[in-house]
PyMOL commands that place a pseudoatom at each C-alpha (Angstrom):
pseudoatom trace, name=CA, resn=UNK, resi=1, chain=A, elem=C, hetatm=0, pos=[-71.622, -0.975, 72.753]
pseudoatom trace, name=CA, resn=UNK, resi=2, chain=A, elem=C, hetatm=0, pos=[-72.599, 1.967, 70.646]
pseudoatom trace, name=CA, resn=UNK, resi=3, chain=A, elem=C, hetatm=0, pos=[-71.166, 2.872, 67.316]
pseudoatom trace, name=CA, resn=UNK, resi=4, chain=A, elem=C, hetatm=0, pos=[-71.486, 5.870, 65.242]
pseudoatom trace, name=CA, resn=UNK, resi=5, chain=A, elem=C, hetatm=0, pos=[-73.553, 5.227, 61.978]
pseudoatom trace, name=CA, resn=UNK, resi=6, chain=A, elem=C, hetatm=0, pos=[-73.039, 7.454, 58.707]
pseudoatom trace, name=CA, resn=UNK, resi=7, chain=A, elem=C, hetatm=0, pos=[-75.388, 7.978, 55.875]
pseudoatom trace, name=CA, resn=UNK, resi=8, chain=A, elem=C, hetatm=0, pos=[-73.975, 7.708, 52.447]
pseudoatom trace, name=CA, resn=UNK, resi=9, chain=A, elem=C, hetatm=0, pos=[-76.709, 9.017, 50.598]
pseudoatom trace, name=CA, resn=UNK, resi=10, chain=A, elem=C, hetatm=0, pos=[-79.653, 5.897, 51.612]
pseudoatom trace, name=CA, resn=UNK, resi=11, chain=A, elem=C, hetatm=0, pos=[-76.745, 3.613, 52.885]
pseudoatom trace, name=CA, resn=UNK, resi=12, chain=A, elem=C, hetatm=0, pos=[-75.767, 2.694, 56.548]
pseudoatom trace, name=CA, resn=UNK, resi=13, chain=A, elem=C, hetatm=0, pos=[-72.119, 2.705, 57.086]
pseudoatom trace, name=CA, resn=UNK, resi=14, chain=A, elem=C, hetatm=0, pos=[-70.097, 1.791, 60.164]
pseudoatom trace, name=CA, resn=UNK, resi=15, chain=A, elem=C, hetatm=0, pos=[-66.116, 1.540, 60.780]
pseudoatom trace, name=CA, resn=UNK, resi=16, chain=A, elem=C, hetatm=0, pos=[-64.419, -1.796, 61.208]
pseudoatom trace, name=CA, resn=UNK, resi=17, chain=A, elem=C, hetatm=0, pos=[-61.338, -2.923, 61.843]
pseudoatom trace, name=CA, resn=UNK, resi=18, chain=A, elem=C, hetatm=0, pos=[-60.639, -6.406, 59.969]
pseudoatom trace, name=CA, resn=UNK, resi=19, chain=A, elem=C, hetatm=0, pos=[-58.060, -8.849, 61.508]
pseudoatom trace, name=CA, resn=UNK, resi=20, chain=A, elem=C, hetatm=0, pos=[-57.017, -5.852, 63.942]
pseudoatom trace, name=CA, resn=UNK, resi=21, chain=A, elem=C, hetatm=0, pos=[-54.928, -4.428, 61.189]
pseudoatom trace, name=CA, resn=UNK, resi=22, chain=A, elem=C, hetatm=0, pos=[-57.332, -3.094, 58.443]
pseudoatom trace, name=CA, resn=UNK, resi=23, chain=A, elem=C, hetatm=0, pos=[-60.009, -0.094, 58.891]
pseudoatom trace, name=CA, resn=UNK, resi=24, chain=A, elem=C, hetatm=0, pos=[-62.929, -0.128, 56.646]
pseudoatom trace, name=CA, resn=UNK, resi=25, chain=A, elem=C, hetatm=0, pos=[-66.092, 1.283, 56.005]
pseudoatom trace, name=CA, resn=UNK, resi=26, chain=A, elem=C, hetatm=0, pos=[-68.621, -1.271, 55.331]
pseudoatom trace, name=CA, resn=UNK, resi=27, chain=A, elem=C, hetatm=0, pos=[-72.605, -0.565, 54.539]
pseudoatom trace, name=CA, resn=UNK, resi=28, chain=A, elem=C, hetatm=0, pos=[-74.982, -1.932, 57.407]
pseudoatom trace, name=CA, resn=UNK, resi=29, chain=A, elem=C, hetatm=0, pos=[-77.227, -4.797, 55.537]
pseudoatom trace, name=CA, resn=UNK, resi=30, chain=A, elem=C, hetatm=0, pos=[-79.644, -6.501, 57.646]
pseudoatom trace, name=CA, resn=UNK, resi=31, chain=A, elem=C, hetatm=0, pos=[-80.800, -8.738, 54.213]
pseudoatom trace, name=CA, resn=UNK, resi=32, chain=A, elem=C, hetatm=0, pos=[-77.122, -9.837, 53.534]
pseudoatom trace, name=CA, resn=UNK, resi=33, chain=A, elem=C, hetatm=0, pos=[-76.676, -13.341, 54.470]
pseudoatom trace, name=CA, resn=UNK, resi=34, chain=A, elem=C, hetatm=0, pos=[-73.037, -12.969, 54.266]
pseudoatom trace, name=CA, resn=UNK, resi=35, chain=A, elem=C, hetatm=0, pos=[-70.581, -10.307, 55.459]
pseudoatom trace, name=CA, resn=UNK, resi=36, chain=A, elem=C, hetatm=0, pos=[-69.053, -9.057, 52.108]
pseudoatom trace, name=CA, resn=UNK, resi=37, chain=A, elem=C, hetatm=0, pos=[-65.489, -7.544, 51.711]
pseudoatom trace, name=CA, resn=UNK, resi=38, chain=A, elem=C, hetatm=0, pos=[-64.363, -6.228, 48.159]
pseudoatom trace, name=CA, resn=UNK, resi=39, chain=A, elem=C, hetatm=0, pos=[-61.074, -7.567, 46.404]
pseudoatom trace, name=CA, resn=UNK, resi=40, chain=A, elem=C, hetatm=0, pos=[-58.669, -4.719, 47.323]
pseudoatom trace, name=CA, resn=UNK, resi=41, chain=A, elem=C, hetatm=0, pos=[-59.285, -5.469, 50.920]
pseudoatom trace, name=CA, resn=UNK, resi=42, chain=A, elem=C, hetatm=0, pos=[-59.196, -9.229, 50.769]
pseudoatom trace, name=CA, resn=UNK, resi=43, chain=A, elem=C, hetatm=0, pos=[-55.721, -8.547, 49.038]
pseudoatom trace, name=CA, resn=UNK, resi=44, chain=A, elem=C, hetatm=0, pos=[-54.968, -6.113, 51.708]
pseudoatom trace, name=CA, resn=UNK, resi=45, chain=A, elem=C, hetatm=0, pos=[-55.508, -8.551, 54.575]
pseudoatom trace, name=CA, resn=UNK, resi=46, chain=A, elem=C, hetatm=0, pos=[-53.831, -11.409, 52.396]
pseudoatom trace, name=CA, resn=UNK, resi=47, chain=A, elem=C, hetatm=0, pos=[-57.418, -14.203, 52.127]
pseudoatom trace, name=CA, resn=UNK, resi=48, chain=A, elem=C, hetatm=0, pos=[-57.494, -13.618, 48.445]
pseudoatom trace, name=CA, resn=UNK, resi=49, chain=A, elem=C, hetatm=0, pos=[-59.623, -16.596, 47.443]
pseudoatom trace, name=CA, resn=UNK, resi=50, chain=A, elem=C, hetatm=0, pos=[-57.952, -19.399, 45.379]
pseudoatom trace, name=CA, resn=UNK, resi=51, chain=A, elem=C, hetatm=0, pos=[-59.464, -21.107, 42.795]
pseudoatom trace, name=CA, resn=UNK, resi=52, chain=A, elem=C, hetatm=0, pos=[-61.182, -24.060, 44.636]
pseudoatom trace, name=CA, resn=UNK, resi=53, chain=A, elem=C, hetatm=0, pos=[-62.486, -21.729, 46.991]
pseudoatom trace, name=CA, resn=UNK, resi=54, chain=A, elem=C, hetatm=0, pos=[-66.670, -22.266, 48.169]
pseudoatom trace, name=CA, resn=UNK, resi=55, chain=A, elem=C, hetatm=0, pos=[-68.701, -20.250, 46.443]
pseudoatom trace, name=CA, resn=UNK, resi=56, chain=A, elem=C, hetatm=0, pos=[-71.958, -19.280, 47.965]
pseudoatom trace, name=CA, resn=UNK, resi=57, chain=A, elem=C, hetatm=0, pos=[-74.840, -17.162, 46.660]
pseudoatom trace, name=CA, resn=UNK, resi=58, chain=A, elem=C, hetatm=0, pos=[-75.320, -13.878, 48.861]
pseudoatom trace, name=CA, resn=UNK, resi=59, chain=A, elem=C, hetatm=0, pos=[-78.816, -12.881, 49.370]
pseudoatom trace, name=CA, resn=UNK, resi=60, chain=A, elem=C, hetatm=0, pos=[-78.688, -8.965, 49.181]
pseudoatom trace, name=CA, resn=UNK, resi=61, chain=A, elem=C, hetatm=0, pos=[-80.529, -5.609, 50.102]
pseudoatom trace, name=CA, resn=UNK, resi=62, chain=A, elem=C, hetatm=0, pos=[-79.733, -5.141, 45.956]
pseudoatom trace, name=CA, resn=UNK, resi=63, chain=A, elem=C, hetatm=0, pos=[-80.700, -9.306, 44.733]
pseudoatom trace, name=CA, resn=UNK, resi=64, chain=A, elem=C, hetatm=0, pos=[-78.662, -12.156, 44.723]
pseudoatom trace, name=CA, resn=UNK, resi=65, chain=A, elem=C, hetatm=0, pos=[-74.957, -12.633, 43.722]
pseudoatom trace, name=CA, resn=UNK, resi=66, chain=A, elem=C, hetatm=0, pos=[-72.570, -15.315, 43.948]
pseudoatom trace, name=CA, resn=UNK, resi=67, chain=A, elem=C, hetatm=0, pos=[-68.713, -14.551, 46.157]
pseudoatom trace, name=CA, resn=UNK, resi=68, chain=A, elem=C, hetatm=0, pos=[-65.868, -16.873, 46.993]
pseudoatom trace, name=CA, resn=UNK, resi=69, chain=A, elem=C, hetatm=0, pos=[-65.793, -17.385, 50.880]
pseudoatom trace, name=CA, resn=UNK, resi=70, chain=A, elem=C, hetatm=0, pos=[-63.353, -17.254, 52.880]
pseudoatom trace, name=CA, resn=UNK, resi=71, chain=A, elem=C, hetatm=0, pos=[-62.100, -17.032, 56.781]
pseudoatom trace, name=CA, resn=UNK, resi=72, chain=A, elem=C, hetatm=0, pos=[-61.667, -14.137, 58.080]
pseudoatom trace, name=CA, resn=UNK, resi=73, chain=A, elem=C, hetatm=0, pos=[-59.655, -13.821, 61.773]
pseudoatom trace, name=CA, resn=UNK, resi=74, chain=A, elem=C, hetatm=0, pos=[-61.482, -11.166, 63.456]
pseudoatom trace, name=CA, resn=UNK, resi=75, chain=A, elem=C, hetatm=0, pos=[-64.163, -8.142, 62.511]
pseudoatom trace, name=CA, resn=UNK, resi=76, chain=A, elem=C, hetatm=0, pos=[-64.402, -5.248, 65.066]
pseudoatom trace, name=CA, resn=UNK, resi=77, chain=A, elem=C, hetatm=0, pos=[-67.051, -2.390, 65.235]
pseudoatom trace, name=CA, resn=UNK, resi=78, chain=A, elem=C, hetatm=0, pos=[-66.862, -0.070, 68.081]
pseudoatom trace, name=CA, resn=UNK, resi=79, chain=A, elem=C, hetatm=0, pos=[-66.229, -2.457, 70.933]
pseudoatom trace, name=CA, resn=UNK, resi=80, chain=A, elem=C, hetatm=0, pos=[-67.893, -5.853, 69.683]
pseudoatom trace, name=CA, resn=UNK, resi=81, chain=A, elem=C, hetatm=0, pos=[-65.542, -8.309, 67.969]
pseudoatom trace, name=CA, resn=UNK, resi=82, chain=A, elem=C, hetatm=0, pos=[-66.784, -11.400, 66.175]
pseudoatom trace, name=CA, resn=UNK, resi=83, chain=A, elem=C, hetatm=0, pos=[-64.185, -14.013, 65.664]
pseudoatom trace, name=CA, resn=UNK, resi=84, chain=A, elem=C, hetatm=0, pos=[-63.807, -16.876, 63.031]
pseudoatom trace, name=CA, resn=UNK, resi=85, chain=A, elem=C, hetatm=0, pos=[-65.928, -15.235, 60.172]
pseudoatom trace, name=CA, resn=UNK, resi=86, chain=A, elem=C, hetatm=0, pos=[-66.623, -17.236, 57.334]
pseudoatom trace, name=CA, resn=UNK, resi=87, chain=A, elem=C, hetatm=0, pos=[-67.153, -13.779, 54.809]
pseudoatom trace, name=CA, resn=UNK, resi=88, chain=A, elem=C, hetatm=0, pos=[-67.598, -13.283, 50.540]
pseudoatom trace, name=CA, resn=UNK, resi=89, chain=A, elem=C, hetatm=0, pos=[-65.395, -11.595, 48.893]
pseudoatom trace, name=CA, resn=UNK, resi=90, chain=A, elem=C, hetatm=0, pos=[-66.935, -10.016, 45.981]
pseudoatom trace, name=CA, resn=UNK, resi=91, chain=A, elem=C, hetatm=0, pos=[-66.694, -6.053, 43.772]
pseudoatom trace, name=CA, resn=UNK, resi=92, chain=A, elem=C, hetatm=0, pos=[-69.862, -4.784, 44.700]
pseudoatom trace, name=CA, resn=UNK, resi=93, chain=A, elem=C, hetatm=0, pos=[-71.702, -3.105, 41.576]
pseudoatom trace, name=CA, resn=UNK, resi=94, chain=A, elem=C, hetatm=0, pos=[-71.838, 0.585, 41.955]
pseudoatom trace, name=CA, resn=UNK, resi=95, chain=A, elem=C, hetatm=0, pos=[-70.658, 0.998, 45.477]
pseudoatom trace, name=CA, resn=UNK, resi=96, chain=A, elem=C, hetatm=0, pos=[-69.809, 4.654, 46.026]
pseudoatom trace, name=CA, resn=UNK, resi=97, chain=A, elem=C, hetatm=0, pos=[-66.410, 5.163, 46.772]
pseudoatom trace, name=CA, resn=UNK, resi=98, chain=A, elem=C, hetatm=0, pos=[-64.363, 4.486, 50.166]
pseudoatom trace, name=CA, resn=UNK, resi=99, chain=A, elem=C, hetatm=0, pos=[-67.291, 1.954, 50.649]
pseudoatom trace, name=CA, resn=UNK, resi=100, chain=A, elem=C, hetatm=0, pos=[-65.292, -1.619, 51.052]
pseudoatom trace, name=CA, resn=UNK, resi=101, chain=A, elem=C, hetatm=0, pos=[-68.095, -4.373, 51.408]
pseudoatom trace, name=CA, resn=UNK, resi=102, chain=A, elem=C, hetatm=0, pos=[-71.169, -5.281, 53.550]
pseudoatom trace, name=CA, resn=UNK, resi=103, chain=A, elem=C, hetatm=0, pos=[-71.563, -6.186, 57.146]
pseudoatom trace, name=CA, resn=UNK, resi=104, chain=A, elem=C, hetatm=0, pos=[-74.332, -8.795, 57.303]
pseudoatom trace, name=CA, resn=UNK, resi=105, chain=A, elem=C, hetatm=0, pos=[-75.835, -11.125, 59.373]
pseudoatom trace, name=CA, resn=UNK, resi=106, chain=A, elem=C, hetatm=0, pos=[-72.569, -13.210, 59.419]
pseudoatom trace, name=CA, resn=UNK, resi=107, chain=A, elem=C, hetatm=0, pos=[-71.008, -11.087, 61.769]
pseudoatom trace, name=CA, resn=UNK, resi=108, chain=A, elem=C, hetatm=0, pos=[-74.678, -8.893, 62.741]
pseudoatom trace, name=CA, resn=UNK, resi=109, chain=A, elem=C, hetatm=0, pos=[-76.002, -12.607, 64.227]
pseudoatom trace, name=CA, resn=UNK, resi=110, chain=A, elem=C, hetatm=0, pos=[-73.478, -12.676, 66.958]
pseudoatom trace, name=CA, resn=UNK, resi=111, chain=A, elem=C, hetatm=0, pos=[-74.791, -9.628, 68.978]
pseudoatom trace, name=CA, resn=UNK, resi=112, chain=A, elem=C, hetatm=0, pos=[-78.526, -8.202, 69.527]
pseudoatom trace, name=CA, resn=UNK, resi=113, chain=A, elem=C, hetatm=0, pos=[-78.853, -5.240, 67.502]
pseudoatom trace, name=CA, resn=UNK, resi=114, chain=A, elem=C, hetatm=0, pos=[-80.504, -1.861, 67.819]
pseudoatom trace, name=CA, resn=UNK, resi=115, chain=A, elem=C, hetatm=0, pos=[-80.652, 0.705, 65.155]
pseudoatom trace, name=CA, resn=UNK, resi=116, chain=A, elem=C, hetatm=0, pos=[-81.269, 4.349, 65.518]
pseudoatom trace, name=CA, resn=UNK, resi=117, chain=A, elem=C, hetatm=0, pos=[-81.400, 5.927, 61.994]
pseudoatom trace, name=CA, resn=UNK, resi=118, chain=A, elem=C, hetatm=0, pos=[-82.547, 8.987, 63.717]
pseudoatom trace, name=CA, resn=UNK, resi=119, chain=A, elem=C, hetatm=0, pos=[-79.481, 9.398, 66.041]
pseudoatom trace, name=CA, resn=UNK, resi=120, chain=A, elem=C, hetatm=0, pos=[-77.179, 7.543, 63.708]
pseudoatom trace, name=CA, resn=UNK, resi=121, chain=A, elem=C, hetatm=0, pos=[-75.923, 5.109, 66.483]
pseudoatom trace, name=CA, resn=UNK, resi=122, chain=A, elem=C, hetatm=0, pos=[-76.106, 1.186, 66.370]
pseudoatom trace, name=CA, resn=UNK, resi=123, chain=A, elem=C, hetatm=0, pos=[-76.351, -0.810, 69.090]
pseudoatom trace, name=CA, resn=UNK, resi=124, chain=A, elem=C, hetatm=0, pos=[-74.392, -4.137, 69.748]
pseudoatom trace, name=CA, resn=UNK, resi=125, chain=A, elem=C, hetatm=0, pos=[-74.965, -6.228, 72.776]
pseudoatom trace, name=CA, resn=UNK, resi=126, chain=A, elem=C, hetatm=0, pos=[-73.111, -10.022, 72.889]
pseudoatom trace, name=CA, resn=UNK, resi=127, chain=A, elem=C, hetatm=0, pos=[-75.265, -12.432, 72.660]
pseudoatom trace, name=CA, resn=UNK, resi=128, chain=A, elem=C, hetatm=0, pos=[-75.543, -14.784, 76.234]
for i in range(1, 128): cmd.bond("trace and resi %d" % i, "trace and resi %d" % (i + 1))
show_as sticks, trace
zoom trace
């Protein structure tokens, strides 16, 4: 499965689809623990965290910072789906717009990866 990859100035982005309802655009981070998905969405998609949700702290491309997990359905890129993501939900500081969160190794650990920067393609492959 190959899916286009855009550069937002030094960022890695790729499309989504969250819970098969909601497109995003979420930055490629290899060093985030955690898949990360900004407020707005999680409102979007209705998993706004309550207040006894887990907190966990979300080793980042950018440092560390604490988010409120949650479940998460289903995340699609291209034509891999991961199911039953645990993800953060968190604003991240200074994200340029349209950008809604991080893809990390939550959902990246699922499938063998390839990346291209050249070509601007990422490679997913389901993991036997």
């Amino acid at each position: 499965m190959t899916v286009p990859v855009q550069r937002v100035g030094q960022l890695l982005v790729v499309g989504a689809k969250l819970n098969g309802s909601r497109d995003s655009r979420l930055v490629l981070d290899t060093g985030a623990s955690h898949t990360i998905l900004s407020y707005e969405v999680a409102r979007d998609l209705g998993i706004i965290p309550n207040p006894r949700a887990t907190t966990v702290t979300v080793k980042t491309a950018g440092g560390p910072m604490q988010a409120d997990v949650v479940p998460l359905d289903a995340i699609r890129v291209g034509d891999a789906e991961a199911q039953n993501i645990l993800v953060g939900v968190f604003d991240i500081p200074d994200a340029p717009a349209g950008i809604d969160g991080l893809l990390g190794l939550t959902f990246l650990n699922q499938f063998l990866v390839t990346l291209d920067t050249v070509k601007g393609e990422l490679q997913l492959r389901k993991r036997p």
